[in-house]
C-alpha positions as a printed Julia matrix, in Angstrom:
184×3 Matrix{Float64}:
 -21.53  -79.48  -39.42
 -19.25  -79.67  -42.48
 -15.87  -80.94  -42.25
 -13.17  -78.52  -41.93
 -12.02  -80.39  -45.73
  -8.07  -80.67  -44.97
  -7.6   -83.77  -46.47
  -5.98  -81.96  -49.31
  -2.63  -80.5   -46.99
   0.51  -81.47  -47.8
   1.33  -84.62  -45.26
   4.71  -83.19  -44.77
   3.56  -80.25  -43.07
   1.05  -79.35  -40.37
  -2.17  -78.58  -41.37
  -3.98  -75.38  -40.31
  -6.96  -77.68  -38.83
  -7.51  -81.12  -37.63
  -9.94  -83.09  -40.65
 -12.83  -83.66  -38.22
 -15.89  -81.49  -37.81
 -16.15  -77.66  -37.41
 -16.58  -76.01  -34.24
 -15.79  -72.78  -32.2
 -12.99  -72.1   -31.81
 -11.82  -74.55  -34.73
  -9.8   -77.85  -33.63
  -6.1   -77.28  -35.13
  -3.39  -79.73  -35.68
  -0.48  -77.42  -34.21
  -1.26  -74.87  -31.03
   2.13  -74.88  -30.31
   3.92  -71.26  -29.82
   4.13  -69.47  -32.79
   1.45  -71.71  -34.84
  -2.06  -71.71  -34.73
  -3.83  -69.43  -31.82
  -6.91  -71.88  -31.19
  -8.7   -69.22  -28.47
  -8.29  -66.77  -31.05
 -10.43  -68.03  -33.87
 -13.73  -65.07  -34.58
 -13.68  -64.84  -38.16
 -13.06  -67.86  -40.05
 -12.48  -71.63  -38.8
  -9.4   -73.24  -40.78
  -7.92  -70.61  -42.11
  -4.99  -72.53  -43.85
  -3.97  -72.89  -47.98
  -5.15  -76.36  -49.28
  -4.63  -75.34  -52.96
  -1.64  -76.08  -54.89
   1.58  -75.15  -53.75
   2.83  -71.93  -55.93
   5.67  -69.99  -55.93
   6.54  -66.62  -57.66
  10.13  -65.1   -58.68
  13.04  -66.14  -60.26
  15.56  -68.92  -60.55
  17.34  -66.92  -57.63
  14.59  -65.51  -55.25
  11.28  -67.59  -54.95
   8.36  -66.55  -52.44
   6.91  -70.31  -51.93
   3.67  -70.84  -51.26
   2.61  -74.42  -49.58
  -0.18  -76.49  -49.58
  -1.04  -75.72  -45.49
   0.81  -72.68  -45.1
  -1.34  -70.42  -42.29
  -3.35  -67.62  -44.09
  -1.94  -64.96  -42.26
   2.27  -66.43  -43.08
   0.95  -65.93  -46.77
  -0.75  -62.33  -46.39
   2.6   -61.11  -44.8
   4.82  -62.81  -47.14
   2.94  -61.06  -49.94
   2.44  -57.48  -48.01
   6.63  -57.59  -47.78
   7.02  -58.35  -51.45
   4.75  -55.54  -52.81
   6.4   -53.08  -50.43
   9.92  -54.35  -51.18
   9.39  -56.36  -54.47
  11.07  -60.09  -54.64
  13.88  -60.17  -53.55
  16.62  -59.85  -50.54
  14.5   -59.55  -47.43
  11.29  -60.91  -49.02
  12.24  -64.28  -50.87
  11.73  -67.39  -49.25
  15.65  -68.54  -50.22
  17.75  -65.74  -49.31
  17.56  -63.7   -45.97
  14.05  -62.91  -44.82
  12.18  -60.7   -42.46
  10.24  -63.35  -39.99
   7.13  -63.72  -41.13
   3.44  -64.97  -39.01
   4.51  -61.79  -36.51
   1.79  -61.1   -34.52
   0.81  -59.9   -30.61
  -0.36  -61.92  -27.93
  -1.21  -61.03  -23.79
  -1.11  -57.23  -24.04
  -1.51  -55.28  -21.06
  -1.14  -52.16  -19.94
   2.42  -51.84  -19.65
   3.84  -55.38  -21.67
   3.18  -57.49  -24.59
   4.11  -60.58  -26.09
   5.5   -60.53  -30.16
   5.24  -64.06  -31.63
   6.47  -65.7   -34.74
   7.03  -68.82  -36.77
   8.94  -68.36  -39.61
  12.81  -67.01  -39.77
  15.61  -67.38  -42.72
  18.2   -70.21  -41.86
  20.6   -67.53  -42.53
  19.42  -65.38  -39.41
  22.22  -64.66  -37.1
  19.74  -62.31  -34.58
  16.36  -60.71  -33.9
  15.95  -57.41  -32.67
  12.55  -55.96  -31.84
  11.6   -52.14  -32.65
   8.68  -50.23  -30.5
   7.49  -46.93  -31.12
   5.15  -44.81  -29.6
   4.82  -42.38  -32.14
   8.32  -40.51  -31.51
  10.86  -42.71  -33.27
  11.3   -46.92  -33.22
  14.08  -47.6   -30.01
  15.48  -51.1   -29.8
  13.09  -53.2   -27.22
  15.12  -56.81  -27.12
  17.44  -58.85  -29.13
  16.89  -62.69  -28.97
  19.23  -65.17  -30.55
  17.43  -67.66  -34.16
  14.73  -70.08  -33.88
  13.61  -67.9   -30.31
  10.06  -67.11  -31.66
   9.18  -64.98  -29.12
   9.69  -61.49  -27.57
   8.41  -60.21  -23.96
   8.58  -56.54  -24.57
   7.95  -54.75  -21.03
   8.48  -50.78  -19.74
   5.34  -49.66  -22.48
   3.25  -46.85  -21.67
  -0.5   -47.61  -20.72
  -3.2   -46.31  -23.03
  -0.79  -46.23  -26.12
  -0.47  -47.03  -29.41
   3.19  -48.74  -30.26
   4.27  -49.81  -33.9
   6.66  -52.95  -33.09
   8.69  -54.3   -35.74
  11.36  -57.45  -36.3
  14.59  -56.41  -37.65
  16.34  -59.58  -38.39
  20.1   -59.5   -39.51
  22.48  -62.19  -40.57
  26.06  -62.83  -41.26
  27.04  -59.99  -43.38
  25.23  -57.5   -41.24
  21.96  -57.17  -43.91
  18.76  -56.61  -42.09
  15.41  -57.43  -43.17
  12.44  -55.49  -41.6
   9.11  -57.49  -40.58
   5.37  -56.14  -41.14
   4.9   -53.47  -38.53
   2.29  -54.29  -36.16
  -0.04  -52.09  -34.35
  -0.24  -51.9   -30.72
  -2.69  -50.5   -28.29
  -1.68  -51.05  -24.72
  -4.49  -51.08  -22.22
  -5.53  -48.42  -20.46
């Protein structure tokens, strides 16, 4: 089997995968909470950046992309700034919605929101559910708590769950929605 070729990431940050051989589910550098999901590896192995590191803007709001950011931080990122344009909310150096939001153990009435990436300038989180008749405020969790255990859902239903995150001066930045089917 081929190597999974990170030998290219940045040595200041983690890699997406470990440089030794492919296999299923991929070997990762980080599985910690909020990073890499090892058991949840089906479409690609090493799915990290180990191009050049980018960034696009302007002297004053910059969407950076690294050399080992995670695949899905980067589709996210970029999803915010075409729906909101560069800028407050999407730029890497200003506030930010948290970005790598994604669901983990759902069940029929519970599931558990992840993330790994917050602005410094985040004061608190709140997460949004909605069932298809309005979002309602689930949980509020203080910075750098990457997680969410969001409880009380309906079985059998679909749920839109956001990340509102707001800082200092009371701006809030909205997340990618995510979609939601609690089991039955």
């Amino acid at each position: 089997m081929a190597n999974c070729n990170c030998n290219k990431c940045n040595p200041t940050r983690g890699c997406g995968c470990a440089d030794s051989p492919d296999r299923t589910p991929c070997s990762y550098s980080d599985c910690s909470v909020g990073s890499e999901r090892c058991s949840d590896v089906q479409c690609a192995e090493c799915v990290s950046y180990c191009g050049t590191s980018f960034q696009v803007g302007n002297s004053t709001e910059v969407i950076k992309i690294e050399t080992g950011d995670r695949l899905d931080s980067i589709i996210q990122k970029f999803a915010l700034m075409i729906s909101q344009g560069v800028g407050a909310c999407t730029a890497d150096d200003v506030h930010h919605a948290p970005y790598n939001v994604y669901a983990t153990a759902i069940t029929n009435a519970g599931v558990t929101i992840l993330w790994n990436a917050e602005s410094t300038d985040t004061l608190s989180i709140g997460v949004w559910a909605d069932p298809g008749t309005g979002y309602v405020l689930v949980d509020t969790v203080a910075p750098t708590v990457l997680q969410s255990i969001v409880t009380g859902l309906t079985p059998a239903t679909d749920y839109k769950i956001k990340l509102i995150s707001t800082d200092a001066l009371a701006a809030s930045c909205d997340s990618v929605e995510l979609i939601v089917a609690t089991l039955l």
